[in-house]
VOTI-969055 format. One record per atom (N, C-alpha, C): x, y, z; residue in three letters; residue number from 1. Coordinates in nm, 2 decimals. Example, Ala and Ser with C-alpha at 12.3 -4.5 7.8 and 13.67 -1.06 7.14 Angstrom:
BEGIN
      u      v      w residu num
   1.32  -0.57   0.78    Ala   1
   1.23  -0.45   0.78    Ala   1
   1.32  -0.33   0.78    Ala   1
   1.28  -0.22   0.71    Ser   2
   1.37  -0.11   0.71    Ser   2
   1.29   0.00   0.79    Ser   2
//
This chain:
BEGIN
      u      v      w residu num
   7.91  -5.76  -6.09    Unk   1
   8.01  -5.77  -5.99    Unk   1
   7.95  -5.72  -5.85    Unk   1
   7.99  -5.80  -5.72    Unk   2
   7.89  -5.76  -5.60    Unk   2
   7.99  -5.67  -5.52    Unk   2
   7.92  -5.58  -5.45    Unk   3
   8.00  -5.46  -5.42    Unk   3
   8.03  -5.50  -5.27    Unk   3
   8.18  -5.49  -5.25    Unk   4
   8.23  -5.48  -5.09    Unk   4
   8.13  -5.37  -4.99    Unk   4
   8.15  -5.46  -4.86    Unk   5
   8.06  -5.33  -4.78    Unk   5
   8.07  -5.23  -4.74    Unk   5
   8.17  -5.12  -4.74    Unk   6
   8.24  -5.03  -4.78    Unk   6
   8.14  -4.96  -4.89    Unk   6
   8.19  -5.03  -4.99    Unk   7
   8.09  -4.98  -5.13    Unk   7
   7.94  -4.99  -5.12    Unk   7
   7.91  -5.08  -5.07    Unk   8
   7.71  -5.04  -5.03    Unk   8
   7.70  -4.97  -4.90    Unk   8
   7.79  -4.98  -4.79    Unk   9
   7.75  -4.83  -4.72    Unk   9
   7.73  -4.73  -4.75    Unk   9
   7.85  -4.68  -4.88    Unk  10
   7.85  -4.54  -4.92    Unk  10
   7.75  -4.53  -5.02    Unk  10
   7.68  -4.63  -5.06    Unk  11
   7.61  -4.61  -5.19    Unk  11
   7.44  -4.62  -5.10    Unk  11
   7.46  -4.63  -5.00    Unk  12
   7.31  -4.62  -4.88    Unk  12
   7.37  -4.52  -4.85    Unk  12
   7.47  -4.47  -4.84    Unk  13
   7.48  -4.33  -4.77    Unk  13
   7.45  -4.23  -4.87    Unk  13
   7.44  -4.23  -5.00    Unk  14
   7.46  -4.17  -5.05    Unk  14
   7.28  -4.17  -5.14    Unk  14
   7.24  -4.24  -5.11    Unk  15
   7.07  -4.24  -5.16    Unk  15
   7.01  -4.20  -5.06    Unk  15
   7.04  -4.17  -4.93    Unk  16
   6.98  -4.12  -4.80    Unk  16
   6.96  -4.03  -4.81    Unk  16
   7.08  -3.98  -4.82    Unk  17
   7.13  -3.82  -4.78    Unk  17
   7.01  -3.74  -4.92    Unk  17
   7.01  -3.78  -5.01    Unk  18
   6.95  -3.74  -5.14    Unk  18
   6.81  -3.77  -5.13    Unk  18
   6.72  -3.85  -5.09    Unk  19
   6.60  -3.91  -5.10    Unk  19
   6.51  -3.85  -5.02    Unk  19
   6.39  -3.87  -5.05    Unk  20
   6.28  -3.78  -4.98    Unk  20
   6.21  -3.89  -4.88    Unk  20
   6.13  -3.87  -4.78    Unk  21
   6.09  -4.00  -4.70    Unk  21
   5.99  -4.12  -4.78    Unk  21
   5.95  -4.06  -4.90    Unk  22
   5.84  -4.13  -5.00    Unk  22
   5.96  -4.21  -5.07    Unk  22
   6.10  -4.22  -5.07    Unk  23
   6.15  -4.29  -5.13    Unk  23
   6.21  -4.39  -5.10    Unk  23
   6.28  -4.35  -4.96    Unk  24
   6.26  -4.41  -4.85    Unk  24
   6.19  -4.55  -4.81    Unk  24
   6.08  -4.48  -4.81    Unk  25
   5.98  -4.61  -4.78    Unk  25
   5.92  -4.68  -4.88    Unk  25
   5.97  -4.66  -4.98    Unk  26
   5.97  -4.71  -5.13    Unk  26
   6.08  -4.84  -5.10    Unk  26
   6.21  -4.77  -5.06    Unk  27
   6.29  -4.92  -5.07    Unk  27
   6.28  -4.99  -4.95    Unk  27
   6.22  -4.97  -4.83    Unk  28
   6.18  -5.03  -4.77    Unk  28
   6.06  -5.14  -4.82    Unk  28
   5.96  -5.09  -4.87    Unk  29
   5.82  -5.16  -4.95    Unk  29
   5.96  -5.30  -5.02    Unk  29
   6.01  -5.22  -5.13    Unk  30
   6.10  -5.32  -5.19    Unk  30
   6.14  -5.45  -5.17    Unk  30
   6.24  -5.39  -5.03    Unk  31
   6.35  -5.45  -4.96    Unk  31
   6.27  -5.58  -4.91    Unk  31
   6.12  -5.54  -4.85    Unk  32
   6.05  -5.63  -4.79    Unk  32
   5.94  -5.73  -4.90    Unk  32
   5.97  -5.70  -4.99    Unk  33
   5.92  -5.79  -5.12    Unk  33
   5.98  -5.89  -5.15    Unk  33
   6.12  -5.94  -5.12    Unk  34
   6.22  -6.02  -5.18    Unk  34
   6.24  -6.14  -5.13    Unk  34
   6.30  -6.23  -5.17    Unk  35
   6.28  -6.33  -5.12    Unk  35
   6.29  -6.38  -4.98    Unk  35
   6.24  -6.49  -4.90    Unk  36
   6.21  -6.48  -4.74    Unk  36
   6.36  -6.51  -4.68    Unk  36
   6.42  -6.58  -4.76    Unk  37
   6.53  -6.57  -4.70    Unk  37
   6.65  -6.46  -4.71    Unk  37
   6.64  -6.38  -4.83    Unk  38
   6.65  -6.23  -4.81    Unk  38
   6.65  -6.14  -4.73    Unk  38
   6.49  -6.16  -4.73    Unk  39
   6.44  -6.04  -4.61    Unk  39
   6.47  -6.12  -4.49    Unk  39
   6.57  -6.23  -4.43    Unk  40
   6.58  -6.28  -4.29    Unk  40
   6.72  -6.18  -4.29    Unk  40
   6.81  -6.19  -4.38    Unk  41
   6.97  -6.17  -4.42    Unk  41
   6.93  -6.02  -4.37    Unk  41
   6.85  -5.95  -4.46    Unk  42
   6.82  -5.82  -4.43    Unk  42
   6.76  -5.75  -4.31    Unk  42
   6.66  -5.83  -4.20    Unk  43
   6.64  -5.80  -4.14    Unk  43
   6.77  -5.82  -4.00    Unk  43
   6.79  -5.91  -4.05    Unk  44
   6.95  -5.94  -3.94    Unk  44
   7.05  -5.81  -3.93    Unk  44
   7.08  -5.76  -4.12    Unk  45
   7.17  -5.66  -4.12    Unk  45
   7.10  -5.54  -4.01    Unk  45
   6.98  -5.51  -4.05    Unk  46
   6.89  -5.40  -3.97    Unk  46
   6.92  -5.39  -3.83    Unk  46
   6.92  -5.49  -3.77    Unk  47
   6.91  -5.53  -3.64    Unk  47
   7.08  -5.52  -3.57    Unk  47
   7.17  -5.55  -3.68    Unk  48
   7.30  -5.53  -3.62    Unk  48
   7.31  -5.38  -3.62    Unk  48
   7.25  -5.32  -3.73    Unk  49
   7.28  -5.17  -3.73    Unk  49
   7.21  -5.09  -3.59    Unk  49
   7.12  -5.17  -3.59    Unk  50
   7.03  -5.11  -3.43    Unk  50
   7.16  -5.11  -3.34    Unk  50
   7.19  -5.22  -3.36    Unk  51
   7.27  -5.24  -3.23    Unk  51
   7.41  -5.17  -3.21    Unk  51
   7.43  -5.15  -3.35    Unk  52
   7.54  -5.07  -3.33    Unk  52
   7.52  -4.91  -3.29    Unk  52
   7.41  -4.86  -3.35    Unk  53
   7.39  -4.76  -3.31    Unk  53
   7.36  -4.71  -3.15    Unk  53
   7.29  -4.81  -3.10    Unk  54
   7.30  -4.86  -2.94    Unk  54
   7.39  -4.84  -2.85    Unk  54
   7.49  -4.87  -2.93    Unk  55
   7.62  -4.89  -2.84    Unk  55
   7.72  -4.78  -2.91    Unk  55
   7.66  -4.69  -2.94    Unk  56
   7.80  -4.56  -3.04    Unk  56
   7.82  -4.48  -2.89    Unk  56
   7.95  -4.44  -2.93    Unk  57
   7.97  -4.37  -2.77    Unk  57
   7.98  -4.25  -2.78    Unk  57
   7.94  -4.21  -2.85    Unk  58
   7.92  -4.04  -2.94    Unk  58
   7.77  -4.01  -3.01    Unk  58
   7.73  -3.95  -2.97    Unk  59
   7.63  -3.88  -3.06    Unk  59
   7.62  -3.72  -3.05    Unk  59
   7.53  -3.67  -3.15    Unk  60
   7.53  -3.50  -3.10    Unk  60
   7.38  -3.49  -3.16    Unk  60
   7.35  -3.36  -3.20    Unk  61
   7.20  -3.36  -3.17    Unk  61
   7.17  -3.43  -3.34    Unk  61
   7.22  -3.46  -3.43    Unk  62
   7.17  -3.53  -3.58    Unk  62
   7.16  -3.68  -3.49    Unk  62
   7.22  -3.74  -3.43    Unk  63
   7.15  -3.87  -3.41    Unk  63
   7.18  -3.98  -3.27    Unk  63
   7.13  -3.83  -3.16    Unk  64
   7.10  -3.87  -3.10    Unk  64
   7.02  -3.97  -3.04    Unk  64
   6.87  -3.91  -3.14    Unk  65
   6.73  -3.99  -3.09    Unk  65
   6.77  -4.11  -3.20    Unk  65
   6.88  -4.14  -3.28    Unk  66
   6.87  -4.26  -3.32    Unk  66
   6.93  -4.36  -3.17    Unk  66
   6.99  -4.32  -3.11    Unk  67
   7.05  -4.38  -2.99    Unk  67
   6.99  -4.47  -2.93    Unk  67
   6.85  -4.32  -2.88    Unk  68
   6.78  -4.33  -2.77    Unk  68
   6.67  -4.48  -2.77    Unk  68
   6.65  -4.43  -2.97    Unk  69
   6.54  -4.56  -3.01    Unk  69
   6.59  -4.68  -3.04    Unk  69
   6.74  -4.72  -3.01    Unk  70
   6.80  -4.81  -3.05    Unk  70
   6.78  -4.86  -2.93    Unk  70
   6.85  -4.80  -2.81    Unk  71
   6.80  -4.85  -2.74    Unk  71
   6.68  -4.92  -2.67    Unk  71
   6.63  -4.80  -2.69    Unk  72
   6.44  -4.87  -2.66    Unk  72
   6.40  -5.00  -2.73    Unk  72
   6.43  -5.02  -2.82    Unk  73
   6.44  -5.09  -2.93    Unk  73
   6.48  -5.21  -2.89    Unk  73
   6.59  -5.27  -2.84    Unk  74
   6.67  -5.36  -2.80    Unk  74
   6.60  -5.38  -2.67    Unk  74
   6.57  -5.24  -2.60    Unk  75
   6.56  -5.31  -2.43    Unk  75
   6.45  -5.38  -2.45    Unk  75
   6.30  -5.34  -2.53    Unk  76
   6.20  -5.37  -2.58    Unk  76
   6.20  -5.53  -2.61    Unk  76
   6.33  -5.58  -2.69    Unk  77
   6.33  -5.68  -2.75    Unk  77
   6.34  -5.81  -2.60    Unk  77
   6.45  -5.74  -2.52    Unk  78
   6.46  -5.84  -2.43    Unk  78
   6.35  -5.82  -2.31    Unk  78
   6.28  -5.75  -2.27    Unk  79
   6.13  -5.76  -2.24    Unk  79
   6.04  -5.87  -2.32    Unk  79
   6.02  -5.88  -2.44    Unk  80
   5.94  -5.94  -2.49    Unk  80
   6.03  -6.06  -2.48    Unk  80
   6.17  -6.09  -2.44    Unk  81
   6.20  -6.24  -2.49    Unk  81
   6.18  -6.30  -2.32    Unk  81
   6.21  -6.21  -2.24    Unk  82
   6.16  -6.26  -2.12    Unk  82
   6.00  -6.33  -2.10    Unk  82
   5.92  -6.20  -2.16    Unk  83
   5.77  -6.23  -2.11    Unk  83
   5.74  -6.40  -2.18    Unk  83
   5.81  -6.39  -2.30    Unk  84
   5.76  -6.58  -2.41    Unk  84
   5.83  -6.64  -2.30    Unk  84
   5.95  -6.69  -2.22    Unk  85
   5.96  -6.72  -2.14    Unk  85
   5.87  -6.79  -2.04    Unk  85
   5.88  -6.68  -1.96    Unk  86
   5.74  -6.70  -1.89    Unk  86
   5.62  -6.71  -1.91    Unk  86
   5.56  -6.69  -2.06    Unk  87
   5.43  -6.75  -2.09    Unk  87
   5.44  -6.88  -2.10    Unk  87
   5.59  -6.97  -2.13    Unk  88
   5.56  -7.06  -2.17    Unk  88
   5.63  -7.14  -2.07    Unk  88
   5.70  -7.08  -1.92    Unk  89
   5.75  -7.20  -1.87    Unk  89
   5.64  -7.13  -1.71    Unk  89
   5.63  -7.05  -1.71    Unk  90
   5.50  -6.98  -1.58    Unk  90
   5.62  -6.90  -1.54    Unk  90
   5.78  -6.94  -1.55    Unk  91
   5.85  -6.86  -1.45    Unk  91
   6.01  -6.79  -1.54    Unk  91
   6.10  -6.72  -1.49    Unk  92
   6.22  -6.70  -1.50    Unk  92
   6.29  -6.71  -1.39    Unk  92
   6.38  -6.80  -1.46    Unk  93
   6.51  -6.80  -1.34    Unk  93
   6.60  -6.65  -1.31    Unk  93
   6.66  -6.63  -1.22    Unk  94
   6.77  -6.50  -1.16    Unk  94
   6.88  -6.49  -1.27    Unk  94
   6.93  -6.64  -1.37    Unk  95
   7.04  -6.62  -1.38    Unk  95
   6.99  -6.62  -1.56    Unk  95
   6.90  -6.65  -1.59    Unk  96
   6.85  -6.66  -1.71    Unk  96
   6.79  -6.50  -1.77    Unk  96
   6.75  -6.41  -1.66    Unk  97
   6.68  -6.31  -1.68    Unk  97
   6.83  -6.20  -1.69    Unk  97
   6.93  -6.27  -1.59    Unk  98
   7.08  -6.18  -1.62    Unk  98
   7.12  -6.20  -1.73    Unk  98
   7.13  -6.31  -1.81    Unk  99
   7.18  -6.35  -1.94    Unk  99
   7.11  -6.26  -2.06    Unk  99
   6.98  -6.25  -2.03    Unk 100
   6.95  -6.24  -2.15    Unk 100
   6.96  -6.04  -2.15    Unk 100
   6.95  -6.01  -2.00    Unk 101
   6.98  -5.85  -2.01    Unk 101
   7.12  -5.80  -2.04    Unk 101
   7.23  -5.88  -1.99    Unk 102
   7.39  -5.88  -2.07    Unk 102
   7.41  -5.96  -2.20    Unk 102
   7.34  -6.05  -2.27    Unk 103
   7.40  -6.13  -2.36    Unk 103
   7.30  -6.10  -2.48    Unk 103
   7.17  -6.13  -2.43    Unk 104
   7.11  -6.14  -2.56    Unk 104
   7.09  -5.99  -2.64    Unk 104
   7.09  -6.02  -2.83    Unk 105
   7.05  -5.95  -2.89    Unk 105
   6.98  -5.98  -3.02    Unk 105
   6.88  -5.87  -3.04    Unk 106
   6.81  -5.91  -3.15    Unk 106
   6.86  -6.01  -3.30    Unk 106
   7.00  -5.95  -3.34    Unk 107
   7.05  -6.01  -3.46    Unk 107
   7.09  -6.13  -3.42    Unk 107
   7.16  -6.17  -3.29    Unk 108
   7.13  -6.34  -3.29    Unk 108
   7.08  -6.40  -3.26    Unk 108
   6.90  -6.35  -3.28    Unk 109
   6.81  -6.43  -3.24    Unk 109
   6.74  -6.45  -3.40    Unk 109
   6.82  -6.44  -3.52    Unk 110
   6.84  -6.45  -3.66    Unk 110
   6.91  -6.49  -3.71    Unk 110
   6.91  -6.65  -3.73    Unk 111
   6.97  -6.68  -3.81    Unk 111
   6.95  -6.66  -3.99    Unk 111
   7.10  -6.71  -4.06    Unk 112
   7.10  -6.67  -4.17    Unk 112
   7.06  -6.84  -4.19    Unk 112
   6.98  -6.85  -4.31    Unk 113
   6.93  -6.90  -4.39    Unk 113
   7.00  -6.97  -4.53    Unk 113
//
């Protein structure tokens, strides 16, 4: 039976909170072994969770710096989507470089498969 999302939140919340960083990066090793279209699904969920954590309007000092790197993270992403741009057209338009600093984000530059 496949579990509502609710139910694999808490059950990732609940291997987290318990797990040591070797285990951690154990299911990550995992996660990234699985099929390619898997690991697109998964790397998409990752990426929405960036983003949501980006955009939380609360933090305190447990996860703040997850904020700060969500941020970086994202602004990072639309830097590098600008520079392919310009590597490959020589230039950026005014209204193209606004778009992509209000609109774009990592998870829908992922489709599902």
């Amino acid at each position: 039976m496949r579990m509502s999302a609710e139910e694999l939140a808490q059950a990732i919340s609940r291997f987290v909170n318990g797990a040591s960083n070797n285990e951690v990066e154990q299911l990550a090793e995992l996660m990234a072994q699985d099929h390619p279209t898997l690991q697109q699904s998964k790397m998409k969920l990752a990426c929405m969770f960036i983003e949501q954590m980006a955009n939380k309007s609360y933090t305190d000092a447990r996860n703040e710096q997850s904020k700060v790197i969500a941020n970086a993270m994202i602004k990072g992403f639309k830097e590098h989507s600008k520079a392919e741009i310009i590597q490959q057209e020589g230039y950026i338009t005014e209204s193209l470089e606004t778009y992509i600093d209000d609109k774009v984000l990592p998870s829908k530059n992922l489709p599902l498969i």
